[in-house]
N, C-alpha and C positions, 0 to 999 in steps of 0.2 A: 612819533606820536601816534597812537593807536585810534584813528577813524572812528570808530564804535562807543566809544562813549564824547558825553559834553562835558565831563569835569578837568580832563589831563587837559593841562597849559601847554604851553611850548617854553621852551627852557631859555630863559633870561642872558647873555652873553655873563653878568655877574657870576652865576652859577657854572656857566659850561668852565672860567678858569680852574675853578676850585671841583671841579670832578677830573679836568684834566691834572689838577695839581693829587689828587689822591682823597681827597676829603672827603667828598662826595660820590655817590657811587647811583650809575643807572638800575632802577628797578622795573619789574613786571609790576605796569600801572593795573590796579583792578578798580572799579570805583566804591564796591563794596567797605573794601581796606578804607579809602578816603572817605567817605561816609563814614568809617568805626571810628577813625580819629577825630570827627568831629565831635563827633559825639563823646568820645571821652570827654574830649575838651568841655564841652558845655555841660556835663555832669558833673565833671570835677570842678569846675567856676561854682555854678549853680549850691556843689553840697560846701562847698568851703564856707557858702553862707548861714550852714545849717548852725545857730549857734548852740546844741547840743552836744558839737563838738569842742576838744581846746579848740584855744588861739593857737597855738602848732601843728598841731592838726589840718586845722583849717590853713593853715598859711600854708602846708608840704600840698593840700589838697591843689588849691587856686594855683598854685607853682605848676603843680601837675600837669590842672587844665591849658596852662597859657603854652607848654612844653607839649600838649600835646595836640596845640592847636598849630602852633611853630611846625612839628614833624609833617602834620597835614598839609600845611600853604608848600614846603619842600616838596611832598609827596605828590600833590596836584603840577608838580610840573616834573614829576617824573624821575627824582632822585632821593633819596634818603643819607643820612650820613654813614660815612664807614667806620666808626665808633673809637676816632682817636681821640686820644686826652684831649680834653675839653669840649669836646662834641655838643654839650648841650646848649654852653653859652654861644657858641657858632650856629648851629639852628635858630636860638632864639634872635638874635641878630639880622641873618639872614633872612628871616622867616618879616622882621619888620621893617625892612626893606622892602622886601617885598610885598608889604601890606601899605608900603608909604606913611609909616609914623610919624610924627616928630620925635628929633633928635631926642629932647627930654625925656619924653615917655619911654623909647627903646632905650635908654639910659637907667631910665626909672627900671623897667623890667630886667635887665641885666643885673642893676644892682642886690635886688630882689632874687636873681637866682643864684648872687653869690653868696648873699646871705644864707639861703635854702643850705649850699653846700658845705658851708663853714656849721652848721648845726649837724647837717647827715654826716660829715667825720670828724665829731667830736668836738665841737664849742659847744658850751653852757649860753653861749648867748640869749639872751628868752628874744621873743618876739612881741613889741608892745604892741597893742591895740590899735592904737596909730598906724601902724606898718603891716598890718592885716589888714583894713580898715581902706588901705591906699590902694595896695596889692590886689584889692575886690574888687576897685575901682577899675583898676589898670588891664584885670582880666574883662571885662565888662568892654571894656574902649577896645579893646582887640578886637573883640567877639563881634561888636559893631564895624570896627575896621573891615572884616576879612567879611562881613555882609555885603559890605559896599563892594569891594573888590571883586570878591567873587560871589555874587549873589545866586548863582544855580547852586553852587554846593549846600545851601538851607533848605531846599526844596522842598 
């Protein structure tokens, strides 16, 4: 763990398996990086509510942010994933574990990004209002989550 900054964690015994299993891969912490992805995050929550956008739109957006709030809570302790199939539902997993979800809600978000993926390769599936609407919510509960958790990273 790099001394010089306050944001890098120390790595969870959870995490050290699955970096020694290959999943997971140590990076060069910078706090800059973890600050960008915050930031994604709560811009892409944030515009998902823009209702100038679709409802698809808006859902791939809020998907985004919680995907790139996930990569950050990862990245604050110093790893990132090595980008094998299925990488992203494994982050976001990980990533609410380590924010101490309840089971529901990291259930809820999951389901929510398999939806996302079944649409970006080809389902017609639409996305109701309802399921936007939840998914807003669900980003929102994160973004308070990972306050709590980690509250210098809002600084």
């Amino acid at each position: 763990m790099n001394a010089t900054t306050s944001l890098q964690r120390a790595l969870p015994s959870e995490l050290q398996v699955l970096l020694w299993s290959g999943q997971l891969q140590t990076i060069q912490f910078n706090e800059f990086a973890a600050l960008k992805l915050l930031s994604n995050a709560v811009c892409c929550i944030r515009n998902g509510k823009t209702e100038e956008f679709g409802e698809l739109a808006r859902f791939f957006m809020v998907n985004e942010g919680i995907h790139s709030l996930s990569l950050g809570v990862l990245y604050l302790h110093g790893v990132l994933p090595t980008g094998l199939v299925g990488h992203r539902g494994m982050v976001m997993q990980l990533a609410c574990e380590c924010l101490h979800l309840p089971v529901r809600l990291t259930n809820d978000i999951l389901y929510a990004n398999t939806h996302r993926e079944l649409i970006a390769y080809g389902s017609t599936e639409p996305v109701a209002q309802a399921e936007l609407q939840a998914l807003m919510v669900l980003g929102d509960q994160l973004l308070s989550q990972a306050r709590y958790v980690y509250p210098d990273w809002f600084l």
